[in-house]
TORGUPA-972981 format. One record per residue: residue number from 0; residue in one letter; x, y, z of N, C-alpha, C in turn. Coordinates in nm, 3 decimals. Atoms other than C-alpha are relative to their C-alpha. Example, Ala and Ser with C-alpha at 12.3 -4.5 7.8 and 13.67 -1.06 7.14 Angstrom:
# TORGUPA-972981
+-----+---+---------+---------+---------+---------+---------+---------+---------+---------+---------+
|   k | r |    n_c1 |    n_c2 |    n_c3 |   ca_c1 |   ca_c2 |   ca_c3 |    c_c1 |    c_c2 |    c_c3 |
+-----+---+---------+---------+---------+---------+---------+---------+---------+---------+---------+
|   0 | a |   0.089 |  -0.119 |   0.000 |   1.230 |  -0.450 |   0.780 |   0.090 |   0.120 |   0.000 |
|   1 | s |  -0.082 |  -0.119 |  -0.006 |   1.367 |  -0.106 |   0.714 |  -0.077 |   0.109 |   0.073 |
+-----+---+---------+---------+---------+---------+---------+---------+---------+---------+---------+
***
This chain:
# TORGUPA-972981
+-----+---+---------+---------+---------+---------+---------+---------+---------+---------+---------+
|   k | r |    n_c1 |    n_c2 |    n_c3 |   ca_c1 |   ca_c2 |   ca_c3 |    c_c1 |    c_c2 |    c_c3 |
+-----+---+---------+---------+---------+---------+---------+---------+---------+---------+---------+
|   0 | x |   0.099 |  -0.007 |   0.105 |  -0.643 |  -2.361 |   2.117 |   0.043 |   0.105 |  -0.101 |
|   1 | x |  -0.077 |  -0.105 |   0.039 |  -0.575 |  -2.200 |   1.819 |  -0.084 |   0.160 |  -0.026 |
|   2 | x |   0.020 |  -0.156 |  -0.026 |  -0.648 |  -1.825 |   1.772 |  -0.146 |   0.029 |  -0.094 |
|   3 | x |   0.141 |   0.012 |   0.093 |  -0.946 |  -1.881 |   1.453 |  -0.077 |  -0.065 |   0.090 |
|   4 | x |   0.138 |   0.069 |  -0.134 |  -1.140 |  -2.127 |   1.704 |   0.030 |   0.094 |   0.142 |
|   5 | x |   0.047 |  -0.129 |  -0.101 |  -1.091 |  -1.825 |   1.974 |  -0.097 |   0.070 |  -0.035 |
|   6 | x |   0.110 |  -0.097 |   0.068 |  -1.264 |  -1.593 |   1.772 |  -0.122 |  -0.021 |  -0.013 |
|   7 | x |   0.125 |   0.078 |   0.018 |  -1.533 |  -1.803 |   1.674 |  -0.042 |   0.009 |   0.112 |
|   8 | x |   0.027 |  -0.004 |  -0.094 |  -1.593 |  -1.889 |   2.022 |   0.022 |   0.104 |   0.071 |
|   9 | x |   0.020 |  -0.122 |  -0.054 |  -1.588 |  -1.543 |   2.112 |  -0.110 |   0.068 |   0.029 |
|  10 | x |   0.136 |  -0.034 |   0.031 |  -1.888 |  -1.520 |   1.953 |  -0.111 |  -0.020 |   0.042 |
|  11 | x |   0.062 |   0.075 |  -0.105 |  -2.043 |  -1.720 |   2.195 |  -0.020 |  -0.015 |   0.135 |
|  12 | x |  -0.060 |  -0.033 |  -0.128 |  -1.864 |  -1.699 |   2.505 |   0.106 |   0.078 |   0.020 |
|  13 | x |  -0.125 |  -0.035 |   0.002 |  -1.679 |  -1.417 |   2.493 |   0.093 |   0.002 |   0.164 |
|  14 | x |  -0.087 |   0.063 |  -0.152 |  -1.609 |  -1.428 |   2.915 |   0.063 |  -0.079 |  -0.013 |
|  15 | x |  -0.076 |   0.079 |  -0.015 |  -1.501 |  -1.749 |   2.894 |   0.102 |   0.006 |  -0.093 |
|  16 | x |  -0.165 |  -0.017 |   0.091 |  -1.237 |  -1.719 |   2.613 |   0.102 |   0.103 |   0.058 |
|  17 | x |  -0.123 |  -0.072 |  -0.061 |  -1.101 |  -1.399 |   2.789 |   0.026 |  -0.067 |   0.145 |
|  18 | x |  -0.063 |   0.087 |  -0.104 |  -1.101 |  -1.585 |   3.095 |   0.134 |  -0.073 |  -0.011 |
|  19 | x |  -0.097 |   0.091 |   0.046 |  -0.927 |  -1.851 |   2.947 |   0.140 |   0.062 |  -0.046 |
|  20 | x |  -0.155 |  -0.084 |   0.106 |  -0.674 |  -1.609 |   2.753 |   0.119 |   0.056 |   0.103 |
|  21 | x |  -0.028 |  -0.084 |  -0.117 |  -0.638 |  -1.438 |   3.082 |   0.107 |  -0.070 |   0.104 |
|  22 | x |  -0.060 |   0.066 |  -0.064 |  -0.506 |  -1.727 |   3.240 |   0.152 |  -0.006 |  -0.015 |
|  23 | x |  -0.134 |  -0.007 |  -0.018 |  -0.151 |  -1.773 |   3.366 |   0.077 |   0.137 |  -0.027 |
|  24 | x |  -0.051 |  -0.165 |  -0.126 |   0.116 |  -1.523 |   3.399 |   0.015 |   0.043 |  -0.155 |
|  25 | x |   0.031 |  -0.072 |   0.083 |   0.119 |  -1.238 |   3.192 |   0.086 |  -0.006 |  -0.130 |
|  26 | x |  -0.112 |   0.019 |   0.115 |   0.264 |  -1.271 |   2.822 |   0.014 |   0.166 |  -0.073 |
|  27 | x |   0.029 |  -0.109 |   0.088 |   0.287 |  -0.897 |   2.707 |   0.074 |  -0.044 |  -0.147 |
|  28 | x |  -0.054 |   0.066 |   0.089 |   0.489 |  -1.068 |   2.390 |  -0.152 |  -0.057 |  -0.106 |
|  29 | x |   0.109 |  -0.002 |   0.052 |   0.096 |  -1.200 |   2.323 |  -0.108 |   0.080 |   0.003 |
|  30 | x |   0.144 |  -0.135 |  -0.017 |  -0.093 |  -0.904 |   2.406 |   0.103 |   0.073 |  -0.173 |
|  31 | x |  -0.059 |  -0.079 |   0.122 |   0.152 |  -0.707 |   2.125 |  -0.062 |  -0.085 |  -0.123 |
|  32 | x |   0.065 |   0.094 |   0.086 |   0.075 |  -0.991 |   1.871 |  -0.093 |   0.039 |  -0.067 |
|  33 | x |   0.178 |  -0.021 |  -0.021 |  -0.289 |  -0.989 |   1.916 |   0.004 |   0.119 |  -0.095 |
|  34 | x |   0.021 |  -0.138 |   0.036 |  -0.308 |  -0.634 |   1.873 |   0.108 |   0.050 |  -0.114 |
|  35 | x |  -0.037 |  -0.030 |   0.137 |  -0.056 |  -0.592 |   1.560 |  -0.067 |  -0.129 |  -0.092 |
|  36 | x |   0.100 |   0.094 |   0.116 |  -0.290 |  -0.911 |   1.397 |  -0.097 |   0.095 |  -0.019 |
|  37 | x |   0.105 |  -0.044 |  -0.021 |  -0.579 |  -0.708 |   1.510 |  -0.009 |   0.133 |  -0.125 |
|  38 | x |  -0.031 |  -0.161 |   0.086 |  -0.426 |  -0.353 |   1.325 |   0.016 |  -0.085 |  -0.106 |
|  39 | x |   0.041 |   0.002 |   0.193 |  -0.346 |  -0.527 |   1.003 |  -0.095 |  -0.079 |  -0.040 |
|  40 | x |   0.131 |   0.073 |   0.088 |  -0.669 |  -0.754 |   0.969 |  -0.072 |   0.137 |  -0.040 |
|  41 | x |   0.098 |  -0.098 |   0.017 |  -0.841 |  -0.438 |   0.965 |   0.046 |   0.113 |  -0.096 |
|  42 | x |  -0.073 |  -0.073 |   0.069 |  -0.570 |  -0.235 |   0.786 |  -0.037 |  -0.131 |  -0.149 |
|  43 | x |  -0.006 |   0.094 |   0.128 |  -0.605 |  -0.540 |   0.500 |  -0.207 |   0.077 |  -0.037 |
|  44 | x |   0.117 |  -0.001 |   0.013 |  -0.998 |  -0.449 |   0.562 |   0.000 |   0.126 |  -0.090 |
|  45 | x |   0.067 |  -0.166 |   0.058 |  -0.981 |  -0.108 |   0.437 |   0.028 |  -0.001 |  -0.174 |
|  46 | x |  -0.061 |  -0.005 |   0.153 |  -0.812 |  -0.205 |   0.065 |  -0.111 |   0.008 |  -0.093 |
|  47 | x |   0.148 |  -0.004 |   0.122 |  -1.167 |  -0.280 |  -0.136 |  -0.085 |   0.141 |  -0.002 |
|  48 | x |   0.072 |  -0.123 |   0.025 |  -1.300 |   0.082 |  -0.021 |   0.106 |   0.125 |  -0.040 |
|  49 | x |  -0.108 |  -0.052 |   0.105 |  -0.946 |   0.246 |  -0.108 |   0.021 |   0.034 |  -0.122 |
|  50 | x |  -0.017 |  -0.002 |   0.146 |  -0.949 |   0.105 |  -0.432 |  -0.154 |   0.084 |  -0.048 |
|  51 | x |   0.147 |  -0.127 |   0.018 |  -1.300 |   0.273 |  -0.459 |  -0.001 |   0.092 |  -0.023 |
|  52 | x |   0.005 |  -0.202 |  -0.026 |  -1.229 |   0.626 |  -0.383 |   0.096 |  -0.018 |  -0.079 |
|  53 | x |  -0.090 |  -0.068 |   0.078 |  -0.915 |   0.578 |  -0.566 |  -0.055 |  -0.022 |  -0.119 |
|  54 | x |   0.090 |   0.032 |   0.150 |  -1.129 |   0.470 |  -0.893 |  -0.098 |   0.116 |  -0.024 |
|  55 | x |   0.114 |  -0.087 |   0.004 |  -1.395 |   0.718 |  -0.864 |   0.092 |   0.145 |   0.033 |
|  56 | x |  -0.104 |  -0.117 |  -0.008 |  -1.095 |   1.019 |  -0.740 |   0.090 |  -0.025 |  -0.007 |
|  57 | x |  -0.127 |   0.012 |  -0.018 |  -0.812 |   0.955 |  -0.920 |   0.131 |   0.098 |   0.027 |
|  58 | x |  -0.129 |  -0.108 |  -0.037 |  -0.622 |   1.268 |  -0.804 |   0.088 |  -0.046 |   0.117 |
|  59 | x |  -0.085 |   0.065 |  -0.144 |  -0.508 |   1.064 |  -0.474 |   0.038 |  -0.138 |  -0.062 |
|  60 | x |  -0.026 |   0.111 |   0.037 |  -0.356 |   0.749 |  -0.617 |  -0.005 |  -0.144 |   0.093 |
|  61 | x |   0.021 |   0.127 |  -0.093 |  -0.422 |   0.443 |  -0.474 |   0.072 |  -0.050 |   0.124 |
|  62 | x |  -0.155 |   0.022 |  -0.081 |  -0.047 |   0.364 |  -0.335 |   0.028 |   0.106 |   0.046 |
|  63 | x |  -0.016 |  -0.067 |  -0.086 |  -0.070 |   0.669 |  -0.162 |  -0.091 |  -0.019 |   0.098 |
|  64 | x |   0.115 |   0.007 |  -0.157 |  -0.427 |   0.587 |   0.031 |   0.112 |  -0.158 |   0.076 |
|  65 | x |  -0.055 |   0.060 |  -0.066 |  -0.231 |   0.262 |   0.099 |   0.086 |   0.036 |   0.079 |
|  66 | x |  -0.092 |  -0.100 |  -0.078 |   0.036 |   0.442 |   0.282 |  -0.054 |   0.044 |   0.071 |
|  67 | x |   0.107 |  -0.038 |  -0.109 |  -0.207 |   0.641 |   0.470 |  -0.042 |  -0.094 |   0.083 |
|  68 | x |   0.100 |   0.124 |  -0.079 |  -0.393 |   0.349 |   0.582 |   0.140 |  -0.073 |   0.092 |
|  69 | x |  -0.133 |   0.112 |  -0.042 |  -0.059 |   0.138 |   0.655 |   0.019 |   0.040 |   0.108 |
|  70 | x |  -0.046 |  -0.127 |  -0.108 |   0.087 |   0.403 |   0.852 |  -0.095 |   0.043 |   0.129 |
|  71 | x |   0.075 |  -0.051 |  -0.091 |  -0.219 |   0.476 |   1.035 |  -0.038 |  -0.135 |   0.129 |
|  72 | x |   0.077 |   0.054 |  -0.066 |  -0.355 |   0.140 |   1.120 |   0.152 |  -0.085 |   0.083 |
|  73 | x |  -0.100 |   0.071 |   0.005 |   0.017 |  -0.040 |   1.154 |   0.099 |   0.080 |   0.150 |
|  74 | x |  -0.090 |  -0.091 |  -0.135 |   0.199 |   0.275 |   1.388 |  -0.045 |   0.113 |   0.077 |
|  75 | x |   0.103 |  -0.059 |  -0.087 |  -0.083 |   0.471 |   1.482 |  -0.093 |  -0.012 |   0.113 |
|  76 | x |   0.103 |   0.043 |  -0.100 |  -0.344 |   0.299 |   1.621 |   0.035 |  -0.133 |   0.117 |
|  77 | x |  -0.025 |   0.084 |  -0.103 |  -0.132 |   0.006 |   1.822 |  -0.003 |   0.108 |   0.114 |
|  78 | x |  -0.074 |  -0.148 |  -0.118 |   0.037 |   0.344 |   2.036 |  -0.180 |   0.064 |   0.071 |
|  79 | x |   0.123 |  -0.085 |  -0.052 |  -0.359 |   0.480 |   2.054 |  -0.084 |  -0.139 |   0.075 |
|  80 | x |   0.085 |   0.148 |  -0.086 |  -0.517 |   0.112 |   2.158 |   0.150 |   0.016 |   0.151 |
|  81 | x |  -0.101 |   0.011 |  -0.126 |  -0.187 |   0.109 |   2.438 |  -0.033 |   0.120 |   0.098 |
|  82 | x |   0.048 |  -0.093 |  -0.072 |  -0.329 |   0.468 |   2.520 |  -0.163 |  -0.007 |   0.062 |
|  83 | x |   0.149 |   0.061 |   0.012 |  -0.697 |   0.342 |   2.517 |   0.032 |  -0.079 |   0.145 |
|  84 | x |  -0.012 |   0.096 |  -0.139 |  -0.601 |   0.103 |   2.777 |   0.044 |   0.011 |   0.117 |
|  85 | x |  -0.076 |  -0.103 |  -0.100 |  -0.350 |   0.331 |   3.008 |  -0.176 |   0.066 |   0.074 |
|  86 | x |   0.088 |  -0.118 |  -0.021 |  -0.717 |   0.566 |   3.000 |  -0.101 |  -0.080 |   0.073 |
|  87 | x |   0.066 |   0.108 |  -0.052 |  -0.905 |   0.236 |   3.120 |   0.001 |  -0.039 |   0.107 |
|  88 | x |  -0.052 |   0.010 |  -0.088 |  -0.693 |   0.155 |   3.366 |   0.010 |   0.109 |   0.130 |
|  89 | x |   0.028 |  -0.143 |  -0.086 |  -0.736 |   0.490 |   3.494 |  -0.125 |   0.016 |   0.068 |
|  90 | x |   0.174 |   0.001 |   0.009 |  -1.090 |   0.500 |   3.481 |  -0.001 |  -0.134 |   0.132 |
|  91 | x |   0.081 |   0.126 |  -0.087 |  -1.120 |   0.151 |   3.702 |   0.084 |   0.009 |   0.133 |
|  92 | x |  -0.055 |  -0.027 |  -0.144 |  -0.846 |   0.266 |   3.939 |  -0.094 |   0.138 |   0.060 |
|  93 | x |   0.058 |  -0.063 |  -0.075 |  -1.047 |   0.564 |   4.020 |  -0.191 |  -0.022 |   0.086 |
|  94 | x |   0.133 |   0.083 |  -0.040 |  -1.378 |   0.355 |   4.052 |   0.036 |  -0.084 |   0.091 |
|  95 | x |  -0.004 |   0.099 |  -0.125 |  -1.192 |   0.201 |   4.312 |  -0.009 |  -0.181 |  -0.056 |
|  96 | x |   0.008 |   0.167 |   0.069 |  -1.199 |  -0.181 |   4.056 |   0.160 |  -0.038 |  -0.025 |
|  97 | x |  -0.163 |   0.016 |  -0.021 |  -0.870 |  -0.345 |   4.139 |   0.005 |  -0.117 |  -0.131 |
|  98 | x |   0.023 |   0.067 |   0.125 |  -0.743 |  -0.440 |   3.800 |   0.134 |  -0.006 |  -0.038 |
|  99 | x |  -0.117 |  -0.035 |   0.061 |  -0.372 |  -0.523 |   3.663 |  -0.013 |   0.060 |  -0.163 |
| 100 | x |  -0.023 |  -0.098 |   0.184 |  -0.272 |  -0.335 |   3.333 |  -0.018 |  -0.113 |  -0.086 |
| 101 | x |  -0.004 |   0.093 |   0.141 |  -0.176 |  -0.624 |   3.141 |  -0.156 |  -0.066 |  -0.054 |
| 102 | x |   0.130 |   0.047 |   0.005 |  -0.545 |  -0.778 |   3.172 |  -0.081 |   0.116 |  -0.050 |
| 103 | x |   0.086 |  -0.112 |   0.109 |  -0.684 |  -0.469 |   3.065 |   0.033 |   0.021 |  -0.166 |
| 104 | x |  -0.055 |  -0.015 |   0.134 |  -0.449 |  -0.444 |   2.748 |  -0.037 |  -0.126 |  -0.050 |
| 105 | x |   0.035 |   0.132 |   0.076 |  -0.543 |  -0.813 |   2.668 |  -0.152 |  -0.004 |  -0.001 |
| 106 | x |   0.120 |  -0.048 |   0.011 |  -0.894 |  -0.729 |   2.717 |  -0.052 |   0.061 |  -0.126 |
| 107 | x |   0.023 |  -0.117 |   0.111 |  -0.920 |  -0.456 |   2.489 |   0.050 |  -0.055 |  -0.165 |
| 108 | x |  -0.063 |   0.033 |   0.126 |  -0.659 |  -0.626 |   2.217 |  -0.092 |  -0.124 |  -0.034 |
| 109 | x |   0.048 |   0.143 |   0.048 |  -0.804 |  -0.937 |   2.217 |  -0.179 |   0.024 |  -0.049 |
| 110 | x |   0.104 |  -0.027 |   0.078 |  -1.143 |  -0.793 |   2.126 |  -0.015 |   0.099 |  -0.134 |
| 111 | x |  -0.028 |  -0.023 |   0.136 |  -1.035 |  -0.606 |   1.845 |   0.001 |  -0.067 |  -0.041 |
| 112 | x |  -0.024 |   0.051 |   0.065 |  -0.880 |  -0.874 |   1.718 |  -0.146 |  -0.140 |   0.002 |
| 113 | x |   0.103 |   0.044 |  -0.055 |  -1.236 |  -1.082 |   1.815 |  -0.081 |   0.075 |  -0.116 |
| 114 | x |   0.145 |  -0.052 |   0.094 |  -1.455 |  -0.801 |   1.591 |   0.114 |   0.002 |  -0.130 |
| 115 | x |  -0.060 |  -0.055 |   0.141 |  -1.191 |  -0.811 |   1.312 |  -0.101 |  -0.032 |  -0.111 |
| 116 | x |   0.094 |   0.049 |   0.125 |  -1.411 |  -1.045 |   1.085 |  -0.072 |   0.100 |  -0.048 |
| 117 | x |   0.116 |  -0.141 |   0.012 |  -1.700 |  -0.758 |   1.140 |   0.116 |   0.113 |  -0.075 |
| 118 | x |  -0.064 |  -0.087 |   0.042 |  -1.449 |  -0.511 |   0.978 |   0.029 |  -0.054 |  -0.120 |
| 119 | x |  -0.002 |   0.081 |   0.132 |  -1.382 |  -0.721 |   0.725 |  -0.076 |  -0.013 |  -0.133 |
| 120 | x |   0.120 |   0.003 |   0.075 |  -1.702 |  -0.748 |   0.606 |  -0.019 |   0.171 |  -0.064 |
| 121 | x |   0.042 |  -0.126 |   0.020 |  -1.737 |  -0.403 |   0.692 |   0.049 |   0.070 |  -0.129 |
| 122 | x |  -0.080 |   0.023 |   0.119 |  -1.467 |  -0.333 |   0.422 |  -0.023 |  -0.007 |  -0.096 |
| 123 | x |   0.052 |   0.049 |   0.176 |  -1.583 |  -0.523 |   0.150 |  -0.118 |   0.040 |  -0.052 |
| 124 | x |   0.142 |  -0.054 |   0.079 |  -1.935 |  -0.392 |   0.155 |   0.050 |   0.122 |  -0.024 |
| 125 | x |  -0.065 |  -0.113 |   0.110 |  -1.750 |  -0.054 |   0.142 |   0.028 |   0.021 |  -0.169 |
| 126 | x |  -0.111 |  -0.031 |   0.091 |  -1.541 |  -0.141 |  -0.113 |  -0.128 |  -0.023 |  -0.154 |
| 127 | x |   0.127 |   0.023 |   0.108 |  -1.873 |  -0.309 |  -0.349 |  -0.138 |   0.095 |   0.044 |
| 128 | x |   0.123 |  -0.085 |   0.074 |  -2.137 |  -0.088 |  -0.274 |   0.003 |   0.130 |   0.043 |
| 129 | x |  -0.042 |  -0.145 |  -0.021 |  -1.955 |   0.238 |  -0.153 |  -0.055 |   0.065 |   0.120 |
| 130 | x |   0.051 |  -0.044 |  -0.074 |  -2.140 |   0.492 |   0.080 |  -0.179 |  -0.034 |   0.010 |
| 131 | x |   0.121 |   0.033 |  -0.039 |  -2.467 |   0.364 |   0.223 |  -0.051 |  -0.100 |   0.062 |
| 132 | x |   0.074 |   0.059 |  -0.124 |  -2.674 |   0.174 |   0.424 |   0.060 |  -0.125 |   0.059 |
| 133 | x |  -0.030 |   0.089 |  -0.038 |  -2.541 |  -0.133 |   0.429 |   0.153 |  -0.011 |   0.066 |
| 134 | x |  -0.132 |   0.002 |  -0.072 |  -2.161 |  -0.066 |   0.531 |  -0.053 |   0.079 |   0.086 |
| 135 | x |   0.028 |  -0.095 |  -0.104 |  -2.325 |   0.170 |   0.770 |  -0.010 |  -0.120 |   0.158 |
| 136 | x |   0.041 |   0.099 |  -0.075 |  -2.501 |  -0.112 |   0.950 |   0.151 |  -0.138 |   0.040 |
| 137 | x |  -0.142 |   0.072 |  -0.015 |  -2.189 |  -0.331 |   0.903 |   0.091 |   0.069 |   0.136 |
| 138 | x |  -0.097 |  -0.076 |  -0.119 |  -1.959 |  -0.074 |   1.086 |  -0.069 |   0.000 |   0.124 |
| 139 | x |   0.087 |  -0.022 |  -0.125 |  -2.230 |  -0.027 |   1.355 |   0.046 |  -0.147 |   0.098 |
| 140 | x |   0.001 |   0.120 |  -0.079 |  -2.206 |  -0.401 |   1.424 |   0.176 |  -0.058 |  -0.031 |
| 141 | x |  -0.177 |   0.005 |  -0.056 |  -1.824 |  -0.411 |   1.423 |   0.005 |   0.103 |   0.102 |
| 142 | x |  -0.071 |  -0.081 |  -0.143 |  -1.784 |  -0.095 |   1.677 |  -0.100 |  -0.089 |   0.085 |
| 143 | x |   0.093 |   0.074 |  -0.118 |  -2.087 |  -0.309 |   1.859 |   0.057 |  -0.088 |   0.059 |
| 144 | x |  -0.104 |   0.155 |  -0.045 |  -1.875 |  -0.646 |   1.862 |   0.100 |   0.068 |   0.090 |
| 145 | x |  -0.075 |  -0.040 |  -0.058 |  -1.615 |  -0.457 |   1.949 |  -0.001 |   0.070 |   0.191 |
| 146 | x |   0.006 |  -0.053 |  -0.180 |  -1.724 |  -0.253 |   2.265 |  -0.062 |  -0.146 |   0.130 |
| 147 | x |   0.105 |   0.091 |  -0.048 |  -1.942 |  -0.567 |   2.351 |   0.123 |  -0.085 |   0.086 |
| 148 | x |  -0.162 |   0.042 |  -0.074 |  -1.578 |  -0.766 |   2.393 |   0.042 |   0.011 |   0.077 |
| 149 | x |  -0.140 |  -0.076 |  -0.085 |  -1.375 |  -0.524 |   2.548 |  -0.117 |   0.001 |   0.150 |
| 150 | x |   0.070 |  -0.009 |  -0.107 |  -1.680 |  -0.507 |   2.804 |  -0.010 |  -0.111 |   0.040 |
| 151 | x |   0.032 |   0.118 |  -0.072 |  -1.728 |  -0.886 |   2.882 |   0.181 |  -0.014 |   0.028 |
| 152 | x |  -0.137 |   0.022 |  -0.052 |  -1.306 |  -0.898 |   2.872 |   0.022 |   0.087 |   0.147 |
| 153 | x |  -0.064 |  -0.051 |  -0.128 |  -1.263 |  -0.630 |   3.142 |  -0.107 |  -0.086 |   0.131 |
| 154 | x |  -0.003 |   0.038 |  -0.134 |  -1.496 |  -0.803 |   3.349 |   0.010 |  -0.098 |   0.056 |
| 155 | x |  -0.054 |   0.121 |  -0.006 |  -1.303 |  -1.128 |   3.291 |   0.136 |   0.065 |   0.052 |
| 156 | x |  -0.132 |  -0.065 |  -0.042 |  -1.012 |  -0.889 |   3.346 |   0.010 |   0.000 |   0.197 |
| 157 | x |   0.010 |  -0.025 |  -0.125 |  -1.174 |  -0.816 |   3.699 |   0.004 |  -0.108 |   0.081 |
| 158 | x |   0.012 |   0.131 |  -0.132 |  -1.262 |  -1.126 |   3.828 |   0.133 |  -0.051 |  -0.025 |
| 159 | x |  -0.143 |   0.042 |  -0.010 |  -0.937 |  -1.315 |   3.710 |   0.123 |   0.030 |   0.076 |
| 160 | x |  -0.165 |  -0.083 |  -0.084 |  -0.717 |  -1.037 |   3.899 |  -0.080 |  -0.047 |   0.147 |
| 161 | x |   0.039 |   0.035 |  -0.161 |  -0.959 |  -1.094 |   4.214 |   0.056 |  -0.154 |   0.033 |
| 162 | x |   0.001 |   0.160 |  -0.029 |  -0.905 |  -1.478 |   4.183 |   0.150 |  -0.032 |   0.001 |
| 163 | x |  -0.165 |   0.015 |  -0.007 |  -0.518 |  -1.428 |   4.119 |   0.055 |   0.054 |   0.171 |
| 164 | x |  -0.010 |  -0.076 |  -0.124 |  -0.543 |  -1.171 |   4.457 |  -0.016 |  -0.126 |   0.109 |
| 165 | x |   0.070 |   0.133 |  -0.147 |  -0.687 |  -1.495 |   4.694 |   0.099 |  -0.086 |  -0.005 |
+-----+---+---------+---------+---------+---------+---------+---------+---------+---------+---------+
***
């Protein structure tokens, strides 16, 4: 199925899509993917509130916040989502929840890339109506999508590894 009708149906069932994603043997080749689509949908998200601040403060030039952003969301935050998920993995081995890594990293990536739209949005209301209420509420319900995900994935993560264990 392709990866736009995942998302969608994420929205719906997100268990069953990570189930489904979860299935067969591990592709880290599509966990990386995922999670560099995931960093630049959201790195593309940030350009309409960029151009903002750089319009309203032009002492930082635009093609420098791009740079910033690039840099951050492109070779920063894959290395901090790979650490995110190491800290996860930690966390469920000491809770005693028998869990392989890779299912946790596809967990976690694949719901980023799952709340991207929500960032998207989030983004553009930035970018048109600047600081206030409404990108507030936006962002709220992107980190919401987001944790909401990564929480129905790990515990598609869990059962899948139990059902691979039998």
């Amino acid at each position: 199925m392709s990866v736009v009708l995942d998302i969608v149906r994420t929205y719906r069932a997100p268990a069953e899509v990570q189930a489904r994603r979860m299935s067969g043997p591990p592709r880290e080749d599509r966990a990386l993917a995922v999670l560099m689509g995931a960093c630049f949908l959201i790195f593309i998200a940030q350009w309409p509130r960029l151009s903002r601040e750089a319009f309203l403060d032009p002492s930082i030039p635009f093609d420098a916040r791009m740079s910033g952003a690039l840099f951050g969301w492109l070779m920063v935050m894959p290395l901090l989502f790979y650490v995110l998920s190491l800290v996860l993995k930690g966390i469920m081995a000491l809770l005693r929840i028998s869990v392989d890594g890779f299912r946790v990293r596809s967990a976690l990536f694949w719901a980023l890339l799952a709340s991207a739209p929500l960032w998207l949005l989030t983004g553009l209301m930035s970018g048109f109506a600047g600081d206030g209420a409404g990108p507030m509420v936006a962002g709220i319900l992107a980190l919401g999508s987001f944790l909401t995900f990564a929480g129905f994935g790990l515990v598609a993560a869990v059962r899948s590894g139990q059902e691979a264990a039998v």
